[in-house]
N, CA, C and O atoms as a Tinker XYZ file with bonds, in Angstrom:
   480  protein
     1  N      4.335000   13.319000   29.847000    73     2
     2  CA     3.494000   14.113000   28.988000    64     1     3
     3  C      4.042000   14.046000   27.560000    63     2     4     5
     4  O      5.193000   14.312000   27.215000    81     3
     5  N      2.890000   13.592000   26.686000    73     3     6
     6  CA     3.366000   13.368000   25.284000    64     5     7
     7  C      2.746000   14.713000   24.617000    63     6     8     9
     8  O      1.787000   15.409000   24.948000    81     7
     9  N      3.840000   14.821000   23.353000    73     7    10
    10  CA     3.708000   16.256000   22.347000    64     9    11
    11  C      1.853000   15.750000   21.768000    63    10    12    13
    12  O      1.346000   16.452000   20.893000    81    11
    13  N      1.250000   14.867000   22.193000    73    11    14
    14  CA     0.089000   15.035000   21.828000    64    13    15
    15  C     -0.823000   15.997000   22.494000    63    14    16    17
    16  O     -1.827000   16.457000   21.950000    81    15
    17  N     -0.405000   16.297000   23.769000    73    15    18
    18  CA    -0.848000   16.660000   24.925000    64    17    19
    19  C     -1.153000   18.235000   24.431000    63    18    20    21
    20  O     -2.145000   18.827000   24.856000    81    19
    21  N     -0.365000   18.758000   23.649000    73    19    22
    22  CA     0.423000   20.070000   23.255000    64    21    23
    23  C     -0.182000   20.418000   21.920000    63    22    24    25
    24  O      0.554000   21.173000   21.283000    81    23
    25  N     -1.533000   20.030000   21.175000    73    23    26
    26  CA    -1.669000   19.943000   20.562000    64    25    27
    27  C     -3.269000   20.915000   19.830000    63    26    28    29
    28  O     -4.376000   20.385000   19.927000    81    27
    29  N     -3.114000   22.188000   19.215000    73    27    30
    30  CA    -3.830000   23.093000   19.719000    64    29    31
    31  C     -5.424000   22.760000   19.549000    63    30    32    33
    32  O     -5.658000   21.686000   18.994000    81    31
    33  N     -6.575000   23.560000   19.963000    73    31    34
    34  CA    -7.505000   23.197000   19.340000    64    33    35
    35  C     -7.869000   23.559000   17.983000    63    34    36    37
    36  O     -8.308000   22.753000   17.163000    81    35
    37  N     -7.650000   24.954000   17.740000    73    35    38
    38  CA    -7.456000   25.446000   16.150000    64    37    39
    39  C     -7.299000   23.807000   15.696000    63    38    40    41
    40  O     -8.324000   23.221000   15.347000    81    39
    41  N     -6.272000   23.233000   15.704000    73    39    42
    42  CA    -5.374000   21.823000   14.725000    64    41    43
    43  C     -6.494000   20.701000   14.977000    63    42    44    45
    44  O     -7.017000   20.196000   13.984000    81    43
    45  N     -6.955000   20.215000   16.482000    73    43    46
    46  CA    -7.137000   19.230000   16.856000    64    45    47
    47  C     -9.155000   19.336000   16.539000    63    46    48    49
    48  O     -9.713000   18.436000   17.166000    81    47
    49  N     -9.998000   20.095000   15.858000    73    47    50
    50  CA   -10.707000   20.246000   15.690000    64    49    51
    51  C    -11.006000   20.031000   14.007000    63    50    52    53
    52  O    -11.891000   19.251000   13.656000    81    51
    53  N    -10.412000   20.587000   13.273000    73    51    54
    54  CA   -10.288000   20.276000   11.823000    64    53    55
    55  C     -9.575000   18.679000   11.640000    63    54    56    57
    56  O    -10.183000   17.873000   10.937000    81    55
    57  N     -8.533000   18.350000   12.168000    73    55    58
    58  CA    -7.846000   17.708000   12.209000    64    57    59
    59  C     -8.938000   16.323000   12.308000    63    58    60    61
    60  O     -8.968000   15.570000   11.335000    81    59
    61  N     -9.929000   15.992000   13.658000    73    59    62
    62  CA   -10.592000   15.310000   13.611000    64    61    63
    63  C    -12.214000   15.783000   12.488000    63    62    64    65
    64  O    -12.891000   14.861000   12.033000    81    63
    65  N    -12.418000   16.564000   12.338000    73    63    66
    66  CA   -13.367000   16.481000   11.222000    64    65    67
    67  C    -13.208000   15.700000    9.884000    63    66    68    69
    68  O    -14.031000   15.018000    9.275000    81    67
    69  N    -12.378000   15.891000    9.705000    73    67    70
    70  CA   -11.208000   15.373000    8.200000    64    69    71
    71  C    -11.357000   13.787000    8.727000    63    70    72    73
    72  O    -11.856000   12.903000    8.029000    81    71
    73  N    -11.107000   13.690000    9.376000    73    71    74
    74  CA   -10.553000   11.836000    9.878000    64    73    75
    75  C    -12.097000   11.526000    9.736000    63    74    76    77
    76  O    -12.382000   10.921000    8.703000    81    75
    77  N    -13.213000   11.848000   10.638000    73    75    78
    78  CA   -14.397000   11.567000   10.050000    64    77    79
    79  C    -15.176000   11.591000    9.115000    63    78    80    81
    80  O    -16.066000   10.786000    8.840000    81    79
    81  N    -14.834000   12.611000    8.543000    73    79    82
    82  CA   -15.730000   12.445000    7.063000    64    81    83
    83  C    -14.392000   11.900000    6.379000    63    82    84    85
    84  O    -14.797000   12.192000    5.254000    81    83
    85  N    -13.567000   11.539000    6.214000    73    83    86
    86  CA   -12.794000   10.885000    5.274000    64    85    87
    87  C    -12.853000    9.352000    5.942000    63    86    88    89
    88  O    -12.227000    8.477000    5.344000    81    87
    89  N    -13.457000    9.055000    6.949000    73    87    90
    90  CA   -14.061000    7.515000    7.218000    64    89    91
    91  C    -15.389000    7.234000    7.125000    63    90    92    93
    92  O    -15.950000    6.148000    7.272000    81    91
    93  N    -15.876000    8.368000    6.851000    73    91    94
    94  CA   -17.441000    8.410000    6.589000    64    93    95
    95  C    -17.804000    7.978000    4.821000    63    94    96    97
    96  O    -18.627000    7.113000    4.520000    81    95
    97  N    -17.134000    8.649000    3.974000    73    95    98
    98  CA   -16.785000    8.749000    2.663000    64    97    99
    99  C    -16.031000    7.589000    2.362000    63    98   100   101
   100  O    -16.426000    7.231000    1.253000    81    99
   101  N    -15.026000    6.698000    2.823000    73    99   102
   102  CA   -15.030000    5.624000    2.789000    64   101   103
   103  C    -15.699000    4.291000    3.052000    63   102   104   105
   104  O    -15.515000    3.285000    2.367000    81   103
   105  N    -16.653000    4.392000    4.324000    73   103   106
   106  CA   -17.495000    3.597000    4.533000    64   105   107
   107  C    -18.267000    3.816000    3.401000    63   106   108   109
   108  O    -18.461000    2.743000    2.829000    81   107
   109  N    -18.842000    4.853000    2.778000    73   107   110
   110  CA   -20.177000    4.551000    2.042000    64   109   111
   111  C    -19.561000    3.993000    0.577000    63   110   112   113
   112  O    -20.250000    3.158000   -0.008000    81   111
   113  N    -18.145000    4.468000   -0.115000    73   111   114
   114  CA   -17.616000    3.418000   -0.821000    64   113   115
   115  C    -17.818000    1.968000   -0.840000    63   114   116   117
   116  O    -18.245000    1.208000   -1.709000    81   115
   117  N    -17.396000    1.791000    0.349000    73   115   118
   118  CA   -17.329000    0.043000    0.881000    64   117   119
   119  C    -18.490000   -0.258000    0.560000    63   118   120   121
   120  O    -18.652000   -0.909000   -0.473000    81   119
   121  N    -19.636000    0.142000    1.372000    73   119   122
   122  CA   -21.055000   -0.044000    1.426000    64   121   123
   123  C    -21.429000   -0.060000    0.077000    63   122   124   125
   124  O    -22.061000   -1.082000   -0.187000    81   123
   125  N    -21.237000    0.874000   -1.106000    73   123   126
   126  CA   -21.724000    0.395000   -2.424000    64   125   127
   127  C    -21.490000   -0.487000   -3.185000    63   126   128   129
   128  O    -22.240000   -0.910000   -4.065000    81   127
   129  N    -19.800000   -1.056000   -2.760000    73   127   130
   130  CA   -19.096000   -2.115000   -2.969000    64   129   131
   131  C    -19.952000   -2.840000   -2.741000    63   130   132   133
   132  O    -20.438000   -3.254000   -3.794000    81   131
   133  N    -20.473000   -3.279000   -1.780000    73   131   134
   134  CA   -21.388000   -4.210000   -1.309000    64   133   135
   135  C    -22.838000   -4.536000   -1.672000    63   134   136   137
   136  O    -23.284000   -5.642000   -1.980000    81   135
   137  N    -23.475000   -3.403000   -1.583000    73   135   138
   138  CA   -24.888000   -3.337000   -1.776000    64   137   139
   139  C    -25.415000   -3.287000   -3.098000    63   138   140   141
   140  O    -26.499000   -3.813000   -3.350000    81   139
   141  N    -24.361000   -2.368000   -4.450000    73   139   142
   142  CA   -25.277000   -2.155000   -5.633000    64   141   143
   143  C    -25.235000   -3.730000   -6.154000    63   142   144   145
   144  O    -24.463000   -4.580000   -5.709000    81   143
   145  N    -26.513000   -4.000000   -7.492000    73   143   146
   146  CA   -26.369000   -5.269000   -7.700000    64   145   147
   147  C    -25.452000   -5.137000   -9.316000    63   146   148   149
   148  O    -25.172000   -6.246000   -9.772000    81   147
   149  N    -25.201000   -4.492000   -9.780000    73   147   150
   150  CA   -24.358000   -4.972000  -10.984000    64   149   151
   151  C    -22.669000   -4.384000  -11.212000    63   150   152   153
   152  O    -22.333000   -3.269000  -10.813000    81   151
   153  N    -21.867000   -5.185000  -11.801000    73   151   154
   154  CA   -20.748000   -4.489000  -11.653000    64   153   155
   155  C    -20.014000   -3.114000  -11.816000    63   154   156   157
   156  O    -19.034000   -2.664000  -11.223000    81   155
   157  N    -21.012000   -2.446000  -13.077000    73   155   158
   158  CA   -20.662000   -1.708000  -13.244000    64   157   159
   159  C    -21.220000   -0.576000  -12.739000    63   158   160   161
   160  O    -20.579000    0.409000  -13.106000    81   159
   161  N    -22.272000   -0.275000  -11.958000    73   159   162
   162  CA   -22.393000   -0.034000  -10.702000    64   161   163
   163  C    -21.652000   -0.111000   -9.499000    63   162   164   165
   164  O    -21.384000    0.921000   -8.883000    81   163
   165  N    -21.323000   -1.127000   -9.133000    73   163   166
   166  CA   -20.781000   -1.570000   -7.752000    64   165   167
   167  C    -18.931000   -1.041000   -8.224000    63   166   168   169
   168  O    -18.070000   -1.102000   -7.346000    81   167
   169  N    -18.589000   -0.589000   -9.573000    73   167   170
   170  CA   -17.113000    0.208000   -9.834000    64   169   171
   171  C    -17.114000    1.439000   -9.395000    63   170   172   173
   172  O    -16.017000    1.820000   -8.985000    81   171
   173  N    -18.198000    2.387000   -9.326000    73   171   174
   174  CA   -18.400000    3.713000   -9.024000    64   173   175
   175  C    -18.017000    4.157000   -7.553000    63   174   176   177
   176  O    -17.171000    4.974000   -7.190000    81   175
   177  N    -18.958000    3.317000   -6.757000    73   175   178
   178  CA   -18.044000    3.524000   -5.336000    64   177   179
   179  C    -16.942000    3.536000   -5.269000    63   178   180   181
   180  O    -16.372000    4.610000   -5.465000    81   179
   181  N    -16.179000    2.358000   -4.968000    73   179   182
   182  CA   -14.894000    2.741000   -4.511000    64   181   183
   183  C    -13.798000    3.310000   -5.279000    63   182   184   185
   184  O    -12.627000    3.362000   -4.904000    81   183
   185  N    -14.403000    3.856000   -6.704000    73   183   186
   186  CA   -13.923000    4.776000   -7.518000    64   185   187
   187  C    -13.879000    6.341000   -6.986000    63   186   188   189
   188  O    -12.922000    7.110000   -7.064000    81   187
   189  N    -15.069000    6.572000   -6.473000    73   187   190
   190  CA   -14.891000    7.882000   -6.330000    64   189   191
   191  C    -15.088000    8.281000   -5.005000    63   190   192   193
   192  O    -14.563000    9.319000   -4.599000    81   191
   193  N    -15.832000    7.532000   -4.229000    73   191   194
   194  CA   -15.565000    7.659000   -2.468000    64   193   195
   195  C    -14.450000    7.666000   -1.877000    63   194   196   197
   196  O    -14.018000    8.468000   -1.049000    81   195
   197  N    -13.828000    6.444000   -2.465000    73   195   198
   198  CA   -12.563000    6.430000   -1.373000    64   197   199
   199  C    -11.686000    7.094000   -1.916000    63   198   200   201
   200  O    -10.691000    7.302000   -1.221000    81   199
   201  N    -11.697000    7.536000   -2.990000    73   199   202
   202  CA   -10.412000    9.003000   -3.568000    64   201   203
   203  C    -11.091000   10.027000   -2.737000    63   202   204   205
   204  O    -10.271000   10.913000   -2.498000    81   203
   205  N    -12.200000   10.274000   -2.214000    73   203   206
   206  CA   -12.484000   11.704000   -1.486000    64   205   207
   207  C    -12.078000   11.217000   -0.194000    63   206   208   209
   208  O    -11.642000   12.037000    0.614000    81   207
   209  N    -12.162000    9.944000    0.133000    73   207   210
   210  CA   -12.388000    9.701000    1.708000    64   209   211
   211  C    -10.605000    9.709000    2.371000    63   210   212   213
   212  O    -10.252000    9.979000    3.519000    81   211
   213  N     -9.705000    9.300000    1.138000    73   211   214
   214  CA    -8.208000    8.875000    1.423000    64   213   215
   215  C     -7.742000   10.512000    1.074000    63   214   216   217
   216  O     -6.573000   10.806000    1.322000    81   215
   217  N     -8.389000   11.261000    0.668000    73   215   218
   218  CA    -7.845000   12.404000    0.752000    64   217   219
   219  C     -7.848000   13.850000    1.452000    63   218   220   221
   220  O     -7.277000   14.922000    1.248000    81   219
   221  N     -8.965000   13.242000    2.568000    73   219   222
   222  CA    -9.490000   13.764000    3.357000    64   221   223
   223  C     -8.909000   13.464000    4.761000    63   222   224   225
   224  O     -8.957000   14.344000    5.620000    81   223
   225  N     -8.289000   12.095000    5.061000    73   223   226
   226  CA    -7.837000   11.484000    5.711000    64   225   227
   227  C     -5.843000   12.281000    5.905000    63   226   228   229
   228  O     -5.084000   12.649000    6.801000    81   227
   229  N     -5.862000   12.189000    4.817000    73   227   230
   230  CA    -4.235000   12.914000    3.886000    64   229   231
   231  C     -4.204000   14.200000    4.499000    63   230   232   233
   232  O     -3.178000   14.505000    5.106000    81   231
   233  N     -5.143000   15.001000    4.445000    73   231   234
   234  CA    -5.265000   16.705000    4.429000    64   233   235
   235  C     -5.182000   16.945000    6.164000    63   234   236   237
   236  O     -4.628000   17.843000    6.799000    81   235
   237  N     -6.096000   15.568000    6.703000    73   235   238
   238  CA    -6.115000   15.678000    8.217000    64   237   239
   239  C     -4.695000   15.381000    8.786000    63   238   240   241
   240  O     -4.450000   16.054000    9.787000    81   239
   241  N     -3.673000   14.517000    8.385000    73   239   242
   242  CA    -2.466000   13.901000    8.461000    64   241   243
   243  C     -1.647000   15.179000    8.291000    63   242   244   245
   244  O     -0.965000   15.565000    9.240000    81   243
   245  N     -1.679000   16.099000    6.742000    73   243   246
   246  CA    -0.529000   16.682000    6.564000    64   245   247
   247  C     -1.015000   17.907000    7.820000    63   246   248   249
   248  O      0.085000   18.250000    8.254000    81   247
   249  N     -1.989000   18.647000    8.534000    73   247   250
   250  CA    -2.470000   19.362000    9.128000    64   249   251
   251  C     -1.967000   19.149000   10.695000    63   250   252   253
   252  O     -1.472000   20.095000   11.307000    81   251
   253  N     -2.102000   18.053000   11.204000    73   251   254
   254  CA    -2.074000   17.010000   12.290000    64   253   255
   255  C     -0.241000   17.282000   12.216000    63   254   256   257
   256  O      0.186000   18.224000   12.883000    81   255
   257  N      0.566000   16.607000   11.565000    73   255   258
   258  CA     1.795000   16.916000   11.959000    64   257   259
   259  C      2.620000   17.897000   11.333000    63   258   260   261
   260  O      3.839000   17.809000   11.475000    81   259
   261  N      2.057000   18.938000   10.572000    73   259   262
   262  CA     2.446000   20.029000   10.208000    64   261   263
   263  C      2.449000   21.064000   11.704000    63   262   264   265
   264  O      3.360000   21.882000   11.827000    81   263
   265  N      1.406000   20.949000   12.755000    73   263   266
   266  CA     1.198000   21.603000   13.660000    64   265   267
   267  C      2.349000   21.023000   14.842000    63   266   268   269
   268  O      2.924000   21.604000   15.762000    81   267
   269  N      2.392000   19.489000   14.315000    73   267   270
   270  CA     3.132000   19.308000   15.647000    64   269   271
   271  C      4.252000   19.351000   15.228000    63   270   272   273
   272  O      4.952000   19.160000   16.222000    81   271
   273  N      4.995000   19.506000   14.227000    73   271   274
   274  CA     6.596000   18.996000   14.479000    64   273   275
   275  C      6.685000   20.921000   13.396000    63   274   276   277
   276  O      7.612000   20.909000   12.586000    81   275
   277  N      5.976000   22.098000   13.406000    73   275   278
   278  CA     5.770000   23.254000   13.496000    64   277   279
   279  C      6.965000   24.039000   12.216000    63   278   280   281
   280  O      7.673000   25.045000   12.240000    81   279
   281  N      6.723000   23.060000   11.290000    73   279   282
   282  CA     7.207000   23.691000    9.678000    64   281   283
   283  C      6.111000   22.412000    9.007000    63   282   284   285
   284  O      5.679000   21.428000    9.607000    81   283
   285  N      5.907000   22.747000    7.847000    73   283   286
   286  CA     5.384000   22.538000    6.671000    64   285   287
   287  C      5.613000   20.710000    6.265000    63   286   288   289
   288  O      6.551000   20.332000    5.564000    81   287
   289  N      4.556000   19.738000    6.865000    73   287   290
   290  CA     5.154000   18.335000    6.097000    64   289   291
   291  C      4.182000   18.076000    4.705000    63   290   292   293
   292  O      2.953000   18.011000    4.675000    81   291
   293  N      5.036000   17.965000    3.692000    73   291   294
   294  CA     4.316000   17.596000    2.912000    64   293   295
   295  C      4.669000   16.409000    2.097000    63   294   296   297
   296  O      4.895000   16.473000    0.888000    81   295
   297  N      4.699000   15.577000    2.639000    73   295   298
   298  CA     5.357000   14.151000    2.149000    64   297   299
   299  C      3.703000   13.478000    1.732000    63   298   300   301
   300  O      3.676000   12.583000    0.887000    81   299
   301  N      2.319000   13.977000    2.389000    73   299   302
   302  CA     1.282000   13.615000    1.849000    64   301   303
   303  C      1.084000   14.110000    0.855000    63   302   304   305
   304  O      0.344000   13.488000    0.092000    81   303
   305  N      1.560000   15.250000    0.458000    73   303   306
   306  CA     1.104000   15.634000   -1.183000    64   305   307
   307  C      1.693000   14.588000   -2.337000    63   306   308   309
   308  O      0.865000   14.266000   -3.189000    81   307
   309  N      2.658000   14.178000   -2.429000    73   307   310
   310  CA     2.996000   12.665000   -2.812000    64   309   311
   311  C      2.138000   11.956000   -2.909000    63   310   312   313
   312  O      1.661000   11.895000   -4.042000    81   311
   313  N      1.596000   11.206000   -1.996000    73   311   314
   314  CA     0.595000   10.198000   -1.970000    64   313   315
   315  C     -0.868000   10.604000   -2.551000    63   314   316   317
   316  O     -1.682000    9.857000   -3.093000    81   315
   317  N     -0.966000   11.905000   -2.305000    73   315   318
   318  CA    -2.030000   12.317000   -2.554000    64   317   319
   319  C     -1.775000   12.587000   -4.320000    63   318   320   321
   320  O     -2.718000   12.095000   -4.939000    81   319
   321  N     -1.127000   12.997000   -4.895000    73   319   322
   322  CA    -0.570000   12.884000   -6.394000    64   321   323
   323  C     -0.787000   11.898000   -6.849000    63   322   324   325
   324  O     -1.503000   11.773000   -7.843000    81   323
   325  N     -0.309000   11.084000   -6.333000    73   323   326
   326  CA     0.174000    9.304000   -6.551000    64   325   327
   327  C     -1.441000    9.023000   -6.980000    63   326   328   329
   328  O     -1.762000    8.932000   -8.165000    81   327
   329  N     -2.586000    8.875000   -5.687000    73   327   330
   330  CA    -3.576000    8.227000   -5.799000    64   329   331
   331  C     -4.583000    9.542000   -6.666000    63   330   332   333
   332  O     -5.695000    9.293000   -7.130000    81   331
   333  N     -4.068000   10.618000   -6.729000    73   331   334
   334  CA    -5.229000   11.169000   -8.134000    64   333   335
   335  C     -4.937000   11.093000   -9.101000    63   334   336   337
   336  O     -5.790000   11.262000   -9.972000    81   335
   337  N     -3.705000   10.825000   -9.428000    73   335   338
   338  CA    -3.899000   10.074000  -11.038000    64   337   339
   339  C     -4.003000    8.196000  -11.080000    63   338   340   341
   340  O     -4.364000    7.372000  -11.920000    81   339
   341  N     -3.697000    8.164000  -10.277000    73   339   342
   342  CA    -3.897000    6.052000  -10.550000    64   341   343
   343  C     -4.995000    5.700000  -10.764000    63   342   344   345
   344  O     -5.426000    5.231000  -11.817000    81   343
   345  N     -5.869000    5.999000   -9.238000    73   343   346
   346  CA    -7.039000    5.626000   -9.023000    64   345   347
   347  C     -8.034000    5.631000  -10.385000    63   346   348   349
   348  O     -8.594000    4.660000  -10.894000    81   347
   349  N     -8.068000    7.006000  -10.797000    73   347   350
   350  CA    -9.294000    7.005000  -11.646000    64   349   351
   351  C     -8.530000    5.960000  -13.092000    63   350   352   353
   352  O     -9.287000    5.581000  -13.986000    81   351
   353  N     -7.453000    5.706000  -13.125000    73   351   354
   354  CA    -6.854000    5.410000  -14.371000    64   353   355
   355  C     -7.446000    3.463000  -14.049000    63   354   356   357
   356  O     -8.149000    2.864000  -14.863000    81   355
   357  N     -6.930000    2.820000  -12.694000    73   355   358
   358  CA    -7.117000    1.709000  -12.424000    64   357   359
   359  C     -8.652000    1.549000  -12.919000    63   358   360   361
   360  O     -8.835000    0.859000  -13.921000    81   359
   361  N     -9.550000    2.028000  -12.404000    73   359   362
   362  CA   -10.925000    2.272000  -12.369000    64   361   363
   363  C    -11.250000    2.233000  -13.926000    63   362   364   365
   364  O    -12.066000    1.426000  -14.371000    81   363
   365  N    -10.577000    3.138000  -14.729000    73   363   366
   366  CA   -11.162000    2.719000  -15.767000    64   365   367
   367  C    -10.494000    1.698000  -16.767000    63   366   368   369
   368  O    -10.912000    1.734000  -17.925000    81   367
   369  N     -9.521000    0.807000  -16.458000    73   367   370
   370  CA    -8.989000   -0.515000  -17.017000    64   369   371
   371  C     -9.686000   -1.675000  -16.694000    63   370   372   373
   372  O     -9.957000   -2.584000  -17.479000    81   371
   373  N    -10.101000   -1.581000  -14.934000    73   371   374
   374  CA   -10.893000   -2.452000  -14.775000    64   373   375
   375  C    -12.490000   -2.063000  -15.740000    63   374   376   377
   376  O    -13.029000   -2.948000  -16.405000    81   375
   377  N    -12.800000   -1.295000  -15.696000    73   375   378
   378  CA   -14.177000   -1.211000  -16.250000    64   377   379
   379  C    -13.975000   -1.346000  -18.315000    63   378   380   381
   380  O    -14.835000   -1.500000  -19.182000    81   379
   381  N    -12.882000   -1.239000  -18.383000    73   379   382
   382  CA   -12.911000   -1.668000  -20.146000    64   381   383
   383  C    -12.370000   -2.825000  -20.326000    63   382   384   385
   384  O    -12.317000   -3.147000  -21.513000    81   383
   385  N    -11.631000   -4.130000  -19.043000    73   383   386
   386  CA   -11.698000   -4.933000  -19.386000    64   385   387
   387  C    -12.980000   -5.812000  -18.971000    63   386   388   389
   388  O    -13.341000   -6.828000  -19.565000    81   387
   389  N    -13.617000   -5.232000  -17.824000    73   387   390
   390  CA   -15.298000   -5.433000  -18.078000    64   389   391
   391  C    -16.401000   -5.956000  -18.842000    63   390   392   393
   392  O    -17.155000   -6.927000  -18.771000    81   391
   393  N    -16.176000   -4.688000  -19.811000    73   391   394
   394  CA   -16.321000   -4.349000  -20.968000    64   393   395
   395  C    -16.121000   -5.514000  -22.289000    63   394   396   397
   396  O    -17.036000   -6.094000  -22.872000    81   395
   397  N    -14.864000   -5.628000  -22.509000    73   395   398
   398  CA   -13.932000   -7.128000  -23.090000    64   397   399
   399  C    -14.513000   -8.086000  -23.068000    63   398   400   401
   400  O    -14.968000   -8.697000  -24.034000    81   399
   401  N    -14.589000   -8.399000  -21.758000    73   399   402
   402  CA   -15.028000   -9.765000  -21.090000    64   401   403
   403  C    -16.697000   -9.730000  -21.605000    63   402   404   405
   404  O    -17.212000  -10.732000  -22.103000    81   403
   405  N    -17.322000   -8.665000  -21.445000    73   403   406
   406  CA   -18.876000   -9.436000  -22.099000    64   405   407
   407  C    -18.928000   -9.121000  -23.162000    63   406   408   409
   408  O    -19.965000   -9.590000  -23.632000    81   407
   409  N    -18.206000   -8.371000  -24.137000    73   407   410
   410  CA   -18.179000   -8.674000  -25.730000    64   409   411
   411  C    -17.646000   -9.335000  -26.280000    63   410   412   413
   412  O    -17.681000   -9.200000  -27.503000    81   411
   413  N    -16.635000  -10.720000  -25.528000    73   411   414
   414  CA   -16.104000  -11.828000  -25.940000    64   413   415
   415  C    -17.256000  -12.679000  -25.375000    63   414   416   417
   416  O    -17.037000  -13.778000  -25.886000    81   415
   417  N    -18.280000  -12.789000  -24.667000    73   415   418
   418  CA   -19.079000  -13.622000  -24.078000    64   417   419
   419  C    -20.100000  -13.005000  -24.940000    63   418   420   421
   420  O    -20.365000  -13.982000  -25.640000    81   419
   421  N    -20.605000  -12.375000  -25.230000    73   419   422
   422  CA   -21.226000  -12.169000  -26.331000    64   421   423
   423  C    -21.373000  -12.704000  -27.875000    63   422   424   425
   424  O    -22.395000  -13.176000  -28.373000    81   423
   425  N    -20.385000  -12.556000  -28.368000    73   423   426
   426  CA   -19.483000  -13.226000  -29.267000    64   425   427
   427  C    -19.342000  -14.517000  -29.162000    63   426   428   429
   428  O    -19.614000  -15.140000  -30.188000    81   427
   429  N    -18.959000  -15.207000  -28.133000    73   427   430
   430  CA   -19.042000  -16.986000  -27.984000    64   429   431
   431  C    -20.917000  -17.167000  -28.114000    63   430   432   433
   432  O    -21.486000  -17.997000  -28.823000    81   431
   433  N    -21.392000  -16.439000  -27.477000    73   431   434
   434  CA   -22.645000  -17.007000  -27.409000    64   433   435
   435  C    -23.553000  -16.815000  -28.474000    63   434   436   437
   436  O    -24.391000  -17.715000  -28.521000    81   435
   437  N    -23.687000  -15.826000  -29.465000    73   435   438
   438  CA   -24.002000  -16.131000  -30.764000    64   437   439
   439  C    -23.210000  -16.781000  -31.695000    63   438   440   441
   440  O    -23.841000  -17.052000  -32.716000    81   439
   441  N    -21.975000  -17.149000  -31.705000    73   439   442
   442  CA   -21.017000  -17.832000  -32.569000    64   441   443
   443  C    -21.620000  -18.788000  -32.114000    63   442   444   445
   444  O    -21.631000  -19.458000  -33.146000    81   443
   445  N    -22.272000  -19.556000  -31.203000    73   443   446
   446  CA   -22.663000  -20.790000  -30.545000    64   445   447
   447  C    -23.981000  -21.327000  -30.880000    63   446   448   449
   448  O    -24.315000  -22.502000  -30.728000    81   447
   449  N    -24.989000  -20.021000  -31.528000    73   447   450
   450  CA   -26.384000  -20.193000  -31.899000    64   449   451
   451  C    -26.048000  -20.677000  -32.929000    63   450   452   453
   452  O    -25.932000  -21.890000  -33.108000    81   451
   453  N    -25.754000  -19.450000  -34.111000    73   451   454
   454  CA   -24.914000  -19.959000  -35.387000    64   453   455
   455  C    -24.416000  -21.716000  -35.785000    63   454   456   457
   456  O    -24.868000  -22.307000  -36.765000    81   455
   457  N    -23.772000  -22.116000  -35.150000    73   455   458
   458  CA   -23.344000  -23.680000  -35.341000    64   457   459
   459  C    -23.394000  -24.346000  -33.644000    63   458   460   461
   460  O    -23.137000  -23.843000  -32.551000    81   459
   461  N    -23.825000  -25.619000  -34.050000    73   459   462
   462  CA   -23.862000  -26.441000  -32.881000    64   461   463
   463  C    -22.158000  -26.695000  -32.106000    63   462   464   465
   464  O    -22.357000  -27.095000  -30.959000    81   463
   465  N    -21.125000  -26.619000  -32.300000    73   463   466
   466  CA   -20.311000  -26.785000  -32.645000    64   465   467
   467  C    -19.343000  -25.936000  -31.710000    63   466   468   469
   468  O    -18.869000  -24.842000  -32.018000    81   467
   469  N    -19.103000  -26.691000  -30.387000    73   467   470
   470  CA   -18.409000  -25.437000  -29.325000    64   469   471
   471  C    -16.961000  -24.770000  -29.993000    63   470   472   473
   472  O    -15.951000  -25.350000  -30.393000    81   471
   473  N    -17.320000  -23.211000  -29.938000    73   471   474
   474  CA   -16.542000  -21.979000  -30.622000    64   473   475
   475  C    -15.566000  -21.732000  -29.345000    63   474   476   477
   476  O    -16.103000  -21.122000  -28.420000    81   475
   477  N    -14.584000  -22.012000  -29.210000    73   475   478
   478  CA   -13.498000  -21.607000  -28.276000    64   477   479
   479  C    -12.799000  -20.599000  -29.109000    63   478   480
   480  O    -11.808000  -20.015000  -28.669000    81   479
C-alpha cells in the first residue's frame, strides 16, 4: 500500500480539478498556436493560456504534496515566480522583434521601388 492510497478526498478532488483545467487551458493555447492565421495572433495563446494552464497545474502540485508529506511545500512558488515574470517578458521580445523584422522588410522593399538596384 502506497501513501497514494492515503490520500484525502478534501486534497484528491481539487487536486484533480486543477490538473484538468490547467490541461484544458493549455490545450487551447496549443490549439491557437495552431489554428490562428497570423503571427501576431497566433503570440497571444501560448502567451497567456499556458501561464494560466502551468499555474494551475503548480497550485494542484503544491496542494497534492503539501497534503501528503503534511507541512507546507512550497518549492512551486519559485517556479511559479520564475514563469510570471519571464513569460510575459519573452512574449513581448518575441513580438517587438516581430515587429523589427517587418519594418526592416518594409524598408528593403520601398528602398527597392526607389532604385532598381538591390538595397542590402
Amino acid at each position: 500500500m502506497s501513501h497514494w492510497d492515503h490520500l484525502p478526498l478534501w486534497a484528491s478532488l481539487p487536486t484533480a480539478a486543477l490538473l484538468v483545467l490547467g490541461g484544458g487551458f493549455t490545450l487551447t493555447g496549443c490549439l491557437g498556436l495552431l489554428r490562428l492565421p497570423h503571427f501576431y495572433q497566433r503570440i497571444h495563446g501560448p502567451a497567456i493560456t499556458i501561464t494560466l494552464g502551468t499555474g494551475c497545474i503548480l497550485i494542484a502540485s503544491m496542494l497534492l504534496f503539501s497534503t501528503l508529506e503534511t507541512r507546507p511545500v512550497l518549492h512551486e512558488l519559485l517556479i511559479t515566480l520564475f514563469l510570471l515574470m519571464t513569460t510575459p517578458m519573452v512574449s513581448m521580445l518575441i513580438m517587438r522583434a516581430a515587429v523589427h523584422r517587418d519594418l526592416r522588410q518594409q524598408h528593403r522593399l520601398a528602398a527597392e521601388k526607389e532604385s532598381p538596384i538591390a538595397v542590402y
